[in-house]
N, CA, C and O atoms as a Tripos MOL2 file, in Angstrom:
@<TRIPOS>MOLECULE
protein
  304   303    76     0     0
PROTEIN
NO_CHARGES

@<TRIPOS>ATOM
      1 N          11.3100   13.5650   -8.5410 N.3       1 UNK1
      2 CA         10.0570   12.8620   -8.7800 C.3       1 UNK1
      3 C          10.3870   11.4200   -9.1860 C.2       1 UNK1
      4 O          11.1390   11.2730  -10.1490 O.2       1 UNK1
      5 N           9.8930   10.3150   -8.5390 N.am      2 UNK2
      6 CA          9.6230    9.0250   -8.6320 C.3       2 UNK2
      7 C           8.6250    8.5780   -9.6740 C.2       2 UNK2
      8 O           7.6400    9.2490   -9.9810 O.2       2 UNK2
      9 N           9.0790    6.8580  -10.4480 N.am      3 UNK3
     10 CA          7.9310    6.9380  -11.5890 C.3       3 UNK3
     11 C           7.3310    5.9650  -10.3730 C.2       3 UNK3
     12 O           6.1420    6.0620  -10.0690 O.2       3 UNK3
     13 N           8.3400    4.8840   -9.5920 N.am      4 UNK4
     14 CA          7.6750    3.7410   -8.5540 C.3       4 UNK4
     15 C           8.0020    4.1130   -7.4650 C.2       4 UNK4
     16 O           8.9610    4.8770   -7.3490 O.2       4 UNK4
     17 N           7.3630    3.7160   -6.4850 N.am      5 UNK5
     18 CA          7.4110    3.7140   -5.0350 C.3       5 UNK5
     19 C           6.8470    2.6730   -4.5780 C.2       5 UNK5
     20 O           5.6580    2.3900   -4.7190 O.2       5 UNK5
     21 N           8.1390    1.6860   -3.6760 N.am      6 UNK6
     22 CA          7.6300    0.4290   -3.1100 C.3       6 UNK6
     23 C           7.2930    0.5080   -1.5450 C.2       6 UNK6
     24 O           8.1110    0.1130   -0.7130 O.2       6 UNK6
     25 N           6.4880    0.8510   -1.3140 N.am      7 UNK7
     26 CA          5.8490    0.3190    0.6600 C.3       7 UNK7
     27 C           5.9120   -1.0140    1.2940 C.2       7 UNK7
     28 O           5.4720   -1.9740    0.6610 O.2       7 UNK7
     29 N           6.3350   -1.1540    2.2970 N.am      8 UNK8
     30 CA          6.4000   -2.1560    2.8080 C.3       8 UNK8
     31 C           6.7750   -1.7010    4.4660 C.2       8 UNK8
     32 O           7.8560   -1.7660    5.0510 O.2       8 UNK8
     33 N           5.4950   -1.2450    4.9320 N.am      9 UNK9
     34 CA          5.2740   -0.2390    6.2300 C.3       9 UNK9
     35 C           5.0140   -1.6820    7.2160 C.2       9 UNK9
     36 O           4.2430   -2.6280    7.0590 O.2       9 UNK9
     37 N           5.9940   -1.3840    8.2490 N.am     10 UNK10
     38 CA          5.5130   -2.0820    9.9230 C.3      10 UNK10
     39 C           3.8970   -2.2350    9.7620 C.2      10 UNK10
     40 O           3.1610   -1.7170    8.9230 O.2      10 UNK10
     41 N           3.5870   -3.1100   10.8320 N.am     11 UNK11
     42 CA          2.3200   -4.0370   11.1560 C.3      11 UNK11
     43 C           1.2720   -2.2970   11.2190 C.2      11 UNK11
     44 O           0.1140   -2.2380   10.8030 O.2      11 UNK11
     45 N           1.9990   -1.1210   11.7960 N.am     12 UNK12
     46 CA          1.2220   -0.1030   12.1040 C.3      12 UNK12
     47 C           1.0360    0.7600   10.7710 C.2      12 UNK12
     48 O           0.7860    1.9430   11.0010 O.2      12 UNK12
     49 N           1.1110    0.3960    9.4000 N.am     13 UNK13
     50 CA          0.8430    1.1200    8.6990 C.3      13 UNK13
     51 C           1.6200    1.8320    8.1640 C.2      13 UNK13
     52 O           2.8010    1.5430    8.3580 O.2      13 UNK13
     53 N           1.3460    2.9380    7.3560 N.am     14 UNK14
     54 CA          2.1680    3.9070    6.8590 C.3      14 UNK14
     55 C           1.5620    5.1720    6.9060 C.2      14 UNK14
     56 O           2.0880    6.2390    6.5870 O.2      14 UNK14
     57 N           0.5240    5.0030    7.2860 N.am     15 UNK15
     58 CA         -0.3980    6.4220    7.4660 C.3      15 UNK15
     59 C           0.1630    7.8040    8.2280 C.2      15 UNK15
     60 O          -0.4430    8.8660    8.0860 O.2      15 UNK15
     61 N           1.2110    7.7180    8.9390 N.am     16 UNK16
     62 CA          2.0600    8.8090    9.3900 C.3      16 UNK16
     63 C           3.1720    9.3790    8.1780 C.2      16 UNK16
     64 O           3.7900   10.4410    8.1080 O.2      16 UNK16
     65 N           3.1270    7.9910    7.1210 N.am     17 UNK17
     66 CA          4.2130    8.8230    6.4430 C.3      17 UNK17
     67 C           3.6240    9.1620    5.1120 C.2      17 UNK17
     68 O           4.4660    9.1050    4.2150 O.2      17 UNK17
     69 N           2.6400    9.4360    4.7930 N.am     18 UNK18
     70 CA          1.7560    9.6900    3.4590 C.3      18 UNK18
     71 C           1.8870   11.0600    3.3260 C.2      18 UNK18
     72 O           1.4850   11.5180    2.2570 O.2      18 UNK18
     73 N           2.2690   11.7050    4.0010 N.am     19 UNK19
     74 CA          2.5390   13.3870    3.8190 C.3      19 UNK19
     75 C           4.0130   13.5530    2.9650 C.2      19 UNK19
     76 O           4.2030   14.5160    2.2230 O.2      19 UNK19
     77 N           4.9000   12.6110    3.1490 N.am     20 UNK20
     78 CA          5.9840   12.7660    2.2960 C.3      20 UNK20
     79 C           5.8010   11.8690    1.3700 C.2      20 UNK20
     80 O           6.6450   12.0960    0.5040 O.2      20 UNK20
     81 N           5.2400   11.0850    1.1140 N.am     21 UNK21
     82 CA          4.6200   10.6680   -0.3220 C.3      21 UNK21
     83 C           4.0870   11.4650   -1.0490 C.2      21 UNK21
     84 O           3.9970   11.1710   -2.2410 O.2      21 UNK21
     85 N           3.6400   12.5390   -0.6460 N.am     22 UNK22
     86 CA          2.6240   13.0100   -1.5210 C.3      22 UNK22
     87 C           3.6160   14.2120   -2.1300 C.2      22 UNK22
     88 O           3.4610   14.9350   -3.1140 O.2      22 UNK22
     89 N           4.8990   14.1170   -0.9660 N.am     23 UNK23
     90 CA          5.5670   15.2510   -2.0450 C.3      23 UNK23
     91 C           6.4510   14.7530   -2.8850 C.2      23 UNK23
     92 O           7.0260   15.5910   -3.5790 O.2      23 UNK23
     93 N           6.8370   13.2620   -3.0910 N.am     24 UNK24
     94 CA          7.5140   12.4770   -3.9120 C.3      24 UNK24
     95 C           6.4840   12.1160   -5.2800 C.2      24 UNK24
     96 O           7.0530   11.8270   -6.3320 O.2      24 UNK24
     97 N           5.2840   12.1330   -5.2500 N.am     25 UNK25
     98 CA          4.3960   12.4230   -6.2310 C.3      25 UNK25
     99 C           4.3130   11.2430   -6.9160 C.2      25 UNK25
    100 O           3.6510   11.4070   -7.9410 O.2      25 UNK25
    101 N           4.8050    9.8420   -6.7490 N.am     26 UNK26
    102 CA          5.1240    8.9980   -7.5560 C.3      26 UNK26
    103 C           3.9500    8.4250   -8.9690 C.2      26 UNK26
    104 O           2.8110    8.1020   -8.6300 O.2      26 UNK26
    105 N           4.2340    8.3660  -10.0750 N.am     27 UNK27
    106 CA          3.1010    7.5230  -11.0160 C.3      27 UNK27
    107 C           2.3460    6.2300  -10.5810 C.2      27 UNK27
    108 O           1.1660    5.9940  -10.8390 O.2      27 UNK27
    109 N           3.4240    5.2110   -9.6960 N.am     28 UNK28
    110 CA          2.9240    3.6710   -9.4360 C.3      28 UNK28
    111 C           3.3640    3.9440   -7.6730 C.2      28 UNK28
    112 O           4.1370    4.6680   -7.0460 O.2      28 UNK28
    113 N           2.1380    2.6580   -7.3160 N.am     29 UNK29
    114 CA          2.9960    2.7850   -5.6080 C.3      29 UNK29
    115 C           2.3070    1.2490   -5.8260 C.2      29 UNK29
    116 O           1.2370    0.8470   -6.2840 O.2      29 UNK29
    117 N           3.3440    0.7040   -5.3270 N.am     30 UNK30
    118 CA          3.4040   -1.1210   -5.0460 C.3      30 UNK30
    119 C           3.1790   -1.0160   -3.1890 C.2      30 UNK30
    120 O           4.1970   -0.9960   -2.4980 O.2      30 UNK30
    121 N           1.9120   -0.9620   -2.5780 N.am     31 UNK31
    122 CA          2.1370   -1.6640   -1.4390 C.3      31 UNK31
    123 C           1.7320   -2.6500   -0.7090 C.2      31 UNK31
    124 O           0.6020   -3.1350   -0.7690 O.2      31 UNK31
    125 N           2.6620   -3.0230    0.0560 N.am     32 UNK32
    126 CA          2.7010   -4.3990    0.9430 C.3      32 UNK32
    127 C           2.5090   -4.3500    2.3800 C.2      32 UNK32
    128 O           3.1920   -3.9390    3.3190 O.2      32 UNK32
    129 N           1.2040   -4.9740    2.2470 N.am     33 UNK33
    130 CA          0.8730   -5.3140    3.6410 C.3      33 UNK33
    131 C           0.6590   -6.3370    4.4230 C.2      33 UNK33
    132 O           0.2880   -7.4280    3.9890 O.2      33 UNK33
    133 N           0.8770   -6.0800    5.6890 N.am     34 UNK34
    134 CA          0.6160   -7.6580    6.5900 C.3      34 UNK34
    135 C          -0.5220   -7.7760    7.5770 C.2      34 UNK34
    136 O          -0.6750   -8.7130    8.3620 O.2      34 UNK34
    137 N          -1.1740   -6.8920    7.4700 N.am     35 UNK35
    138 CA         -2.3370   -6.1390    8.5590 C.3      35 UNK35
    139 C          -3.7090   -5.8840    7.1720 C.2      35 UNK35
    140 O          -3.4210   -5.2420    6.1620 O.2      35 UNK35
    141 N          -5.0030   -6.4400    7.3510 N.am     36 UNK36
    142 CA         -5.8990   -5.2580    6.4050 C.3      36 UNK36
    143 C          -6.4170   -4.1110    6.9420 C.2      36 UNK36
    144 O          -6.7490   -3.2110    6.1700 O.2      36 UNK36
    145 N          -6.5400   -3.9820    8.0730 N.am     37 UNK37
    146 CA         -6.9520   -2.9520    8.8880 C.3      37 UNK37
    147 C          -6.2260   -1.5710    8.7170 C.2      37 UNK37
    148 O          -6.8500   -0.5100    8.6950 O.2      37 UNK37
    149 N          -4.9540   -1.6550    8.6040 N.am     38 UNK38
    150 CA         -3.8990   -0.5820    8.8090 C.3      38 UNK38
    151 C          -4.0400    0.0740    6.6790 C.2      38 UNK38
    152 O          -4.2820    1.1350    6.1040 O.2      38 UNK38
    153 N          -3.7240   -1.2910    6.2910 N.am     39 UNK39
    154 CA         -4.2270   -1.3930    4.8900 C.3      39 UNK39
    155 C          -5.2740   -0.3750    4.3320 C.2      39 UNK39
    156 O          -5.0470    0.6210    3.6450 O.2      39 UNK39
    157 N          -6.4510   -0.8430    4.7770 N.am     40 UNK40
    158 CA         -7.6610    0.2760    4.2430 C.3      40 UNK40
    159 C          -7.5730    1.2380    5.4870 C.2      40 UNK40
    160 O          -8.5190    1.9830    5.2320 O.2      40 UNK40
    161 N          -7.2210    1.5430    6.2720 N.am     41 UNK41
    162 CA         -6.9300    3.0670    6.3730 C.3      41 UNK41
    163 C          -5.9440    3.8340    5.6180 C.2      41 UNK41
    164 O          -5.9590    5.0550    5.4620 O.2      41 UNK41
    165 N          -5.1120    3.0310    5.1760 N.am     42 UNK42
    166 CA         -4.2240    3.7250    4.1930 C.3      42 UNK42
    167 C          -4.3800    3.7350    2.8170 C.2      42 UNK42
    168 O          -3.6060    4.3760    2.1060 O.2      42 UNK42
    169 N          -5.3470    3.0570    2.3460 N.am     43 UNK43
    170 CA         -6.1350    2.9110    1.0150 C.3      43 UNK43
    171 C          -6.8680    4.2960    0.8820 C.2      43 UNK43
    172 O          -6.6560    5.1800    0.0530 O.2      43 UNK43
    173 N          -7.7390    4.2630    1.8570 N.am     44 UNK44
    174 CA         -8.3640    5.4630    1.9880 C.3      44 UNK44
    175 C          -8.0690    6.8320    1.6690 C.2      44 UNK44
    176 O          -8.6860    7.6470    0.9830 O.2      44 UNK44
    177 N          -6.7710    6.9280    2.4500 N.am     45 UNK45
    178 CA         -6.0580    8.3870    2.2500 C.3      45 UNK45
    179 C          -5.5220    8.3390    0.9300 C.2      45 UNK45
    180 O          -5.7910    9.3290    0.2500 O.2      45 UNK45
    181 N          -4.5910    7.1350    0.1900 N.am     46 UNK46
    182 CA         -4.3480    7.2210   -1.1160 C.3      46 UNK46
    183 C          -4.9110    7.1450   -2.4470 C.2      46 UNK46
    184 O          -4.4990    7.4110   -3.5760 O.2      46 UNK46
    185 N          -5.9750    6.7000   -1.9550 N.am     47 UNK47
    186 CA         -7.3290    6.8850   -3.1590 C.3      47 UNK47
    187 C          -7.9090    7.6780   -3.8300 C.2      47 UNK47
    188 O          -8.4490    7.5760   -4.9320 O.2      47 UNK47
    189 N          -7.7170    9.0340   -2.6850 N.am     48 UNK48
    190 CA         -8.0280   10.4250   -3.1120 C.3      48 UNK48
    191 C          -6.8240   10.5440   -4.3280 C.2      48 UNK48
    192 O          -7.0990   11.2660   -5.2860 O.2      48 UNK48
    193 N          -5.5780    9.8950   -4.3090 N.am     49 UNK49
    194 CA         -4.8790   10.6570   -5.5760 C.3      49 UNK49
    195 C          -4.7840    9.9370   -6.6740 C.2      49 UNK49
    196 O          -4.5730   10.2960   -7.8320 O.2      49 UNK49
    197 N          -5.0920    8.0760   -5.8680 N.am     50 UNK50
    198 CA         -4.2370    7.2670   -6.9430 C.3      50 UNK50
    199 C          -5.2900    5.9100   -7.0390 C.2      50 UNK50
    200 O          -5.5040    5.0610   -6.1730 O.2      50 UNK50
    201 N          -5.7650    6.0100   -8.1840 N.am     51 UNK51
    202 CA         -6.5490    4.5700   -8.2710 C.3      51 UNK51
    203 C          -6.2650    2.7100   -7.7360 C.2      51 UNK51
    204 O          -5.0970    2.3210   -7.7090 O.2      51 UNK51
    205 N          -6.9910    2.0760   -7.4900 N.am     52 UNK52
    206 CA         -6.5180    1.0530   -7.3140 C.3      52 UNK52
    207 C          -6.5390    0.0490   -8.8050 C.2      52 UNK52
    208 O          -7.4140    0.0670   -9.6710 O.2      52 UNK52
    209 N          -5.3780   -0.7400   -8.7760 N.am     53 UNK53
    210 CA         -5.0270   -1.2710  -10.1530 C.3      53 UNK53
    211 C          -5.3460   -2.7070  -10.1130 C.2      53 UNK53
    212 O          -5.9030   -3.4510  -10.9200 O.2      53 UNK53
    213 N          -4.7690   -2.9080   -8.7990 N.am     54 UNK54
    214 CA         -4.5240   -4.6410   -8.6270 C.3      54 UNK54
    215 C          -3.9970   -4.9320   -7.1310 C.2      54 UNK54
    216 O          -3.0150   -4.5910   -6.4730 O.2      54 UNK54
    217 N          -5.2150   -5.7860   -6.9070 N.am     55 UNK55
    218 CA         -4.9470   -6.4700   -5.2670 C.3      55 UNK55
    219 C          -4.8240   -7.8390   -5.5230 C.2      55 UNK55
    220 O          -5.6090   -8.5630   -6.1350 O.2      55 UNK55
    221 N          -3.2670   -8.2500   -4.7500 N.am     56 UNK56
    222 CA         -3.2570   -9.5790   -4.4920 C.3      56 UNK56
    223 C          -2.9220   -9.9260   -3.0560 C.2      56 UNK56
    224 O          -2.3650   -9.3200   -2.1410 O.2      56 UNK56
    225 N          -3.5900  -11.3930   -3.2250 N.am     57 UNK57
    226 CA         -3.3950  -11.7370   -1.4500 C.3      57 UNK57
    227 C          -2.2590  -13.0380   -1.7340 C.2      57 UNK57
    228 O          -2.4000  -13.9890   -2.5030 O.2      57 UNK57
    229 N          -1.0420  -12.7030   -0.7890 N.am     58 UNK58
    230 CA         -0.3810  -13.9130   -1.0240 C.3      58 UNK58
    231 C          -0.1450  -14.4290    0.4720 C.2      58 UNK58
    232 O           0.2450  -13.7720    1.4360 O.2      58 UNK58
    233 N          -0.5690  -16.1140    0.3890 N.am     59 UNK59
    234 CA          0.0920  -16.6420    1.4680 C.3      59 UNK59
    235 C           1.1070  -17.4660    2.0050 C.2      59 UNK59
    236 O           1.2920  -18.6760    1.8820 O.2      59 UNK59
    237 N           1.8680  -16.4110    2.7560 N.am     60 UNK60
    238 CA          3.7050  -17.1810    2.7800 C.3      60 UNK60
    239 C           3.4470  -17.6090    4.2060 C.2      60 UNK60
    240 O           4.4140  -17.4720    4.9560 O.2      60 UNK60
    241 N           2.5480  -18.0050    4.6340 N.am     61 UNK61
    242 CA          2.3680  -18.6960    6.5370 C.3      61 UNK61
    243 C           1.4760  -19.5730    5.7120 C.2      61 UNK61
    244 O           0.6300  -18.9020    5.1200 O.2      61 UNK61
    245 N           1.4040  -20.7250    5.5100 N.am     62 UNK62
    246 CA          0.2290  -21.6870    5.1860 C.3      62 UNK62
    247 C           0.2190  -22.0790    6.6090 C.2      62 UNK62
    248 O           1.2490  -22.2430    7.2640 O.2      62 UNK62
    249 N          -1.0670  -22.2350    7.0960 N.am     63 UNK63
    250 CA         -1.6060  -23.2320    7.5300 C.3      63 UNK63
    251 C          -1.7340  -21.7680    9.1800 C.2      63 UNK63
    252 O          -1.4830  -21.8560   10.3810 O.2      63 UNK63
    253 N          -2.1050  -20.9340    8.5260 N.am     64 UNK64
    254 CA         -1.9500  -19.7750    9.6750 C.3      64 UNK64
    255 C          -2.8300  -18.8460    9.2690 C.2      64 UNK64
    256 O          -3.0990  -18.9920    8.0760 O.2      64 UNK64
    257 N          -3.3830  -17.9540    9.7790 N.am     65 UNK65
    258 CA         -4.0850  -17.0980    9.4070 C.3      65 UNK65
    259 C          -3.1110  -15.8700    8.6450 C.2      65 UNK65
    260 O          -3.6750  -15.1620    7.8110 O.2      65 UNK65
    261 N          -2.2880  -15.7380    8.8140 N.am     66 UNK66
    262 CA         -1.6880  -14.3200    7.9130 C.3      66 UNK66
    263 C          -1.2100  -14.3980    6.7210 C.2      66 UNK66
    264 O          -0.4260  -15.2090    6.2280 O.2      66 UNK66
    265 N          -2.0430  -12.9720    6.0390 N.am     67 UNK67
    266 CA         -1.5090  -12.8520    4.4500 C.3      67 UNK67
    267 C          -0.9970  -11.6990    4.7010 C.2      67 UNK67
    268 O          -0.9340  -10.9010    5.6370 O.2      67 UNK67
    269 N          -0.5650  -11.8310    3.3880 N.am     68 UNK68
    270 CA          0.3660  -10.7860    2.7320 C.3      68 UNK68
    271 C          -0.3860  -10.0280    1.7980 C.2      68 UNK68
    272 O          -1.1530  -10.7960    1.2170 O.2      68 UNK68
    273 N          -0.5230   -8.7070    1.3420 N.am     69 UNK69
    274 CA         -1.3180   -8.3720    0.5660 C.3      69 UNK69
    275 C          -0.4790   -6.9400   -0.2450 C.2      69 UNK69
    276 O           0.0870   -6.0790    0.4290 O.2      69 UNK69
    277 N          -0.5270   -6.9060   -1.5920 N.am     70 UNK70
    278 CA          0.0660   -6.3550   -2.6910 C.3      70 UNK70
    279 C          -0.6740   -5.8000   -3.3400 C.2      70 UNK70
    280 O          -1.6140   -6.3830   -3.8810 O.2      70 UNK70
    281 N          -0.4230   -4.3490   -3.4810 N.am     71 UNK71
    282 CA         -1.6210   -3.4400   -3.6430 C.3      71 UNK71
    283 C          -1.1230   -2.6010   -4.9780 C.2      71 UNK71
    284 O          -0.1460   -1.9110   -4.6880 O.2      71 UNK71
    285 N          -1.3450   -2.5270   -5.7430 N.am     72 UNK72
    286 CA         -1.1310   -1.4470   -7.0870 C.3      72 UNK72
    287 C          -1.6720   -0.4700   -7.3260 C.2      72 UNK72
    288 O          -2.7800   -0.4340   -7.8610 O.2      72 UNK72
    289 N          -0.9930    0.5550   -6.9740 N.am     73 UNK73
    290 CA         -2.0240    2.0270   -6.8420 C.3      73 UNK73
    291 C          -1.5330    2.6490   -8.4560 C.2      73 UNK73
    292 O          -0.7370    1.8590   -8.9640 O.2      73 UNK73
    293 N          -1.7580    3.5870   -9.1520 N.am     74 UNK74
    294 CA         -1.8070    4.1260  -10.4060 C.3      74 UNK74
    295 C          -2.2360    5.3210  -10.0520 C.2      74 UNK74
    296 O          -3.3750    5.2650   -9.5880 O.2      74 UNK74
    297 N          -1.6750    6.6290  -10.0910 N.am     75 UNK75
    298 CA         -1.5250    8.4160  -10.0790 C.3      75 UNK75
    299 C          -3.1000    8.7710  -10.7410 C.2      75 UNK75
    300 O          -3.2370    8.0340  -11.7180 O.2      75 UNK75
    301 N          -3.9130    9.3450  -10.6140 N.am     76 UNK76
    302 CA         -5.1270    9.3610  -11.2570 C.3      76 UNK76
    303 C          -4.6530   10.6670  -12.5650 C.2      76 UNK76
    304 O          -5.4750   11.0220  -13.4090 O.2      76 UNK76
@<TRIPOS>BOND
     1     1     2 1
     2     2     3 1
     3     3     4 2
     4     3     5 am
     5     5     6 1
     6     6     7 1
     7     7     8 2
     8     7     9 am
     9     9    10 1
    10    10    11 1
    11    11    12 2
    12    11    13 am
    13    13    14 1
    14    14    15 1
    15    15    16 2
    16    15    17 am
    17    17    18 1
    18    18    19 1
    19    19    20 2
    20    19    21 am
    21    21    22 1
    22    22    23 1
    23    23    24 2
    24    23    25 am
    25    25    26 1
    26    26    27 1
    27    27    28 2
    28    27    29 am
    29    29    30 1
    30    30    31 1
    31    31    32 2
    32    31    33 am
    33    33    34 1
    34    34    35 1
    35    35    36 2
    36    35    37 am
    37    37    38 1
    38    38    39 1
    39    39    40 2
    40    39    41 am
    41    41    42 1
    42    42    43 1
    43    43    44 2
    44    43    45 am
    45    45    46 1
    46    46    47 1
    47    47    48 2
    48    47    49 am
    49    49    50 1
    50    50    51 1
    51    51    52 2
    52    51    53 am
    53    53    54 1
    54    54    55 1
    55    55    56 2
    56    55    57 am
    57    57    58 1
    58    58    59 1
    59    59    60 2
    60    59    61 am
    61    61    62 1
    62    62    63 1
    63    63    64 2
    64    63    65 am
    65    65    66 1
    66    66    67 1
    67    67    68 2
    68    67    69 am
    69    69    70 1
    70    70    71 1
    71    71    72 2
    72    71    73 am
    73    73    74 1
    74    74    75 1
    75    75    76 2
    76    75    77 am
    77    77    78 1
    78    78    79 1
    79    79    80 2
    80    79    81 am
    81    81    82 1
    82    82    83 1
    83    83    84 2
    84    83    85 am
    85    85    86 1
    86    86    87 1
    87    87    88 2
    88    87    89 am
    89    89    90 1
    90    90    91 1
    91    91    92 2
    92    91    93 am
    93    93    94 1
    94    94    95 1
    95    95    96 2
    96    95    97 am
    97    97    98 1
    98    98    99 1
    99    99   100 2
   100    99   101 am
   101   101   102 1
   102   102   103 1
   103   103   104 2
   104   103   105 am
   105   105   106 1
   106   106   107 1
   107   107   108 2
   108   107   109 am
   109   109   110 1
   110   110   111 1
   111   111   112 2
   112   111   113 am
   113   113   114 1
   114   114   115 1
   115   115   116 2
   116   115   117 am
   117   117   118 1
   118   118   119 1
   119   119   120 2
   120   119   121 am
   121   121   122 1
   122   122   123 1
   123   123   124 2
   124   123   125 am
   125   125   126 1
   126   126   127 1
   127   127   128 2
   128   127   129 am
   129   129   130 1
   130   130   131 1
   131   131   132 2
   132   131   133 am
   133   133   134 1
   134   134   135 1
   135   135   136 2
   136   135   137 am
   137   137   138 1
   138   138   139 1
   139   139   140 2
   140   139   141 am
   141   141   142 1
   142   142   143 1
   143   143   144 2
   144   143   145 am
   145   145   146 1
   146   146   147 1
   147   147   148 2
   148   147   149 am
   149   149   150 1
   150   150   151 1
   151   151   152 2
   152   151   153 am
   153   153   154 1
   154   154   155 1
   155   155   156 2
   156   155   157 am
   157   157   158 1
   158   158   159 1
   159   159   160 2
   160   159   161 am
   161   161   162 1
   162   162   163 1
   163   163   164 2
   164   163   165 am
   165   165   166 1
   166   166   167 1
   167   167   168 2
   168   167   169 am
   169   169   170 1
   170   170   171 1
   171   171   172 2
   172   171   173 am
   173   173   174 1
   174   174   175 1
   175   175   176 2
   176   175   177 am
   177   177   178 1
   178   178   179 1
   179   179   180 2
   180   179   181 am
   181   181   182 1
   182   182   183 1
   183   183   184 2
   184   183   185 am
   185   185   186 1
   186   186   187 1
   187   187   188 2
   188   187   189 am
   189   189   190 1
   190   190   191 1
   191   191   192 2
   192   191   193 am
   193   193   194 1
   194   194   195 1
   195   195   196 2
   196   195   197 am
   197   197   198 1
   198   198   199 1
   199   199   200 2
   200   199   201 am
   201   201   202 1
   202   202   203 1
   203   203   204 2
   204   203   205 am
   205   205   206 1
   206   206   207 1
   207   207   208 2
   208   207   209 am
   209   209   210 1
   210   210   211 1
   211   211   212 2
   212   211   213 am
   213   213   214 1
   214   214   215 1
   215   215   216 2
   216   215   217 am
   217   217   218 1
   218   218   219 1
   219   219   220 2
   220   219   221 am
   221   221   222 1
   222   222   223 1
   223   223   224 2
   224   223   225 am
   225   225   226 1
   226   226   227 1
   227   227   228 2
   228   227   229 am
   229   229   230 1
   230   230   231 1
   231   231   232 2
   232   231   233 am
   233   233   234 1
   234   234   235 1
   235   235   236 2
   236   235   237 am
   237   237   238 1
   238   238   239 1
   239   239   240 2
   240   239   241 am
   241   241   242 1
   242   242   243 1
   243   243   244 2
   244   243   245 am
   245   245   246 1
   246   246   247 1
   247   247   248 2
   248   247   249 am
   249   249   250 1
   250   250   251 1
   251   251   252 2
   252   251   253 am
   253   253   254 1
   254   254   255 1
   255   255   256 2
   256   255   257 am
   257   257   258 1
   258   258   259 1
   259   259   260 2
   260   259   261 am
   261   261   262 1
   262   262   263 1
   263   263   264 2
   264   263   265 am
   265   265   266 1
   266   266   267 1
   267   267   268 2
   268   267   269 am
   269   269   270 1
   270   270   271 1
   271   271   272 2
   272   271   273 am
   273   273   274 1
   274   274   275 1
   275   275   276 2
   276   275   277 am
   277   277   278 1
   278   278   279 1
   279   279   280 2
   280   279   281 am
   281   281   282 1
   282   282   283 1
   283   283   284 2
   284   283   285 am
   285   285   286 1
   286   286   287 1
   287   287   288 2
   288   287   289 am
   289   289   290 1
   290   290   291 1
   291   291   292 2
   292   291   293 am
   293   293   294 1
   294   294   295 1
   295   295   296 2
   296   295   297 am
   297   297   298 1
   298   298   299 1
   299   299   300 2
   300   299   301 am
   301   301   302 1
   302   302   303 1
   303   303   304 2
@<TRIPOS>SUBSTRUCTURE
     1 UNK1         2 RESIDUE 1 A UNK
     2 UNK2         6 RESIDUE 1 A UNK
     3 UNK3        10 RESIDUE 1 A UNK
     4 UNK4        14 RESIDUE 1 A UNK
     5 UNK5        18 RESIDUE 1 A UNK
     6 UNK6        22 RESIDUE 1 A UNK
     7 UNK7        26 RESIDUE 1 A UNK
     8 UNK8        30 RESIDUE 1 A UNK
     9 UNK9        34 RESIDUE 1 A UNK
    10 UNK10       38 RESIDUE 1 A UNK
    11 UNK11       42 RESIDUE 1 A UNK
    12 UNK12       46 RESIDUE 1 A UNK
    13 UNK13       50 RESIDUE 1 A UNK
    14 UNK14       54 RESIDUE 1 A UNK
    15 UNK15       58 RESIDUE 1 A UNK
    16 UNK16       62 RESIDUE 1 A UNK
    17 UNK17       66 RESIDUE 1 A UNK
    18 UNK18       70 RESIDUE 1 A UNK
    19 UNK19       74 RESIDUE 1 A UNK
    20 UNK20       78 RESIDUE 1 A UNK
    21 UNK21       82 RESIDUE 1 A UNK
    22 UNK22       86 RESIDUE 1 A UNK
    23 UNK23       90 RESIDUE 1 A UNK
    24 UNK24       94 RESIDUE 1 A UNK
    25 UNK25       98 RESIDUE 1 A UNK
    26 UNK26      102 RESIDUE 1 A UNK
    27 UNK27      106 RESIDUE 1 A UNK
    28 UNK28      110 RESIDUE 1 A UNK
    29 UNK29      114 RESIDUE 1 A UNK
    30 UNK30      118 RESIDUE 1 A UNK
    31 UNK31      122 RESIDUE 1 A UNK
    32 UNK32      126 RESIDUE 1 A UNK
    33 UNK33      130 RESIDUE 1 A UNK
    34 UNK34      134 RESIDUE 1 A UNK
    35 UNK35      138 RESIDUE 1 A UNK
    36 UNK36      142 RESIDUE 1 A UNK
    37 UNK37      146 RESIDUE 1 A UNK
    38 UNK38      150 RESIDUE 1 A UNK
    39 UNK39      154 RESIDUE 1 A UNK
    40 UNK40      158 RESIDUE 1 A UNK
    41 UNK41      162 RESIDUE 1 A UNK
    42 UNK42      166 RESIDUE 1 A UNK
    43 UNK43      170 RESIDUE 1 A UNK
    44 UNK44      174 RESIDUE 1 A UNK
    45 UNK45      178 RESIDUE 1 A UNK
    46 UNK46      182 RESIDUE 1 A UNK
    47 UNK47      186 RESIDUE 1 A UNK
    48 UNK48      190 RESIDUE 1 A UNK
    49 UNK49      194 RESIDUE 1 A UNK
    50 UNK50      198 RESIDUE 1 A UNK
    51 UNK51      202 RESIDUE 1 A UNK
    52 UNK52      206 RESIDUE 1 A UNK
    53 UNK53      210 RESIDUE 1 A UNK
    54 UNK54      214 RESIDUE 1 A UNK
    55 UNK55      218 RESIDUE 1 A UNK
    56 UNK56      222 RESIDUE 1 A UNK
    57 UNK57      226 RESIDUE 1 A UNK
    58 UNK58      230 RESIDUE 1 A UNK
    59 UNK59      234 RESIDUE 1 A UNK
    60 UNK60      238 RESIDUE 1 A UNK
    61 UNK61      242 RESIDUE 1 A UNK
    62 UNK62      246 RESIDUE 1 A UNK
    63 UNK63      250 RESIDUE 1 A UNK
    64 UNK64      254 RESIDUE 1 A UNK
    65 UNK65      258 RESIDUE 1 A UNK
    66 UNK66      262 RESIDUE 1 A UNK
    67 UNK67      266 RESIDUE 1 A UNK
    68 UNK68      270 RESIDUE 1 A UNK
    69 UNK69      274 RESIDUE 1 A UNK
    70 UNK70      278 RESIDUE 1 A UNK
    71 UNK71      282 RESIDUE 1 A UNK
    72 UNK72      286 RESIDUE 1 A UNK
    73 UNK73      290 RESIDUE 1 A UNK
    74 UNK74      294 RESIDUE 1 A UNK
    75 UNK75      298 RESIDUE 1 A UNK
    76 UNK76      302 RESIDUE 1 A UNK
């Protein structure tokens, strides 16, 4: 058992691999995304276990449309 778990899933998400998350059980999950779309589908499925704490949007492309986004989930 994990107390953190850091994500940082391809443009396609992580939503294929949330089934072995859920048996790693972690307290905190830090994830990072580059997509919001892929994002809140995967919010979705992890919400059912783990609250949201803290969303940040960071932008490392100025002058471009893409962020980065840092998500703090917390074990309910």
């Amino acid at each position: 058992q994990f107390d953190l778990v850091i994500l940082d899933p391809p443009r396609q998400g992580f939503h294929k691999g949330v089934v072995p998350l859920k048996n790693l059980n972690p307290k905190t999950i830090i994830y990072v995304s580059c997509d919001p779309t892929t994002l809140a589908r995967d919010l979705a499925v992890l919400c059912t276990k783990y609250d949201l704490q803290r969303l940040t949007m960071v932008d490392l492309f100025p002058q471009t449309y893409h962020l980065e986004t840092v998500v703090r989930l917390q074990r309910k």
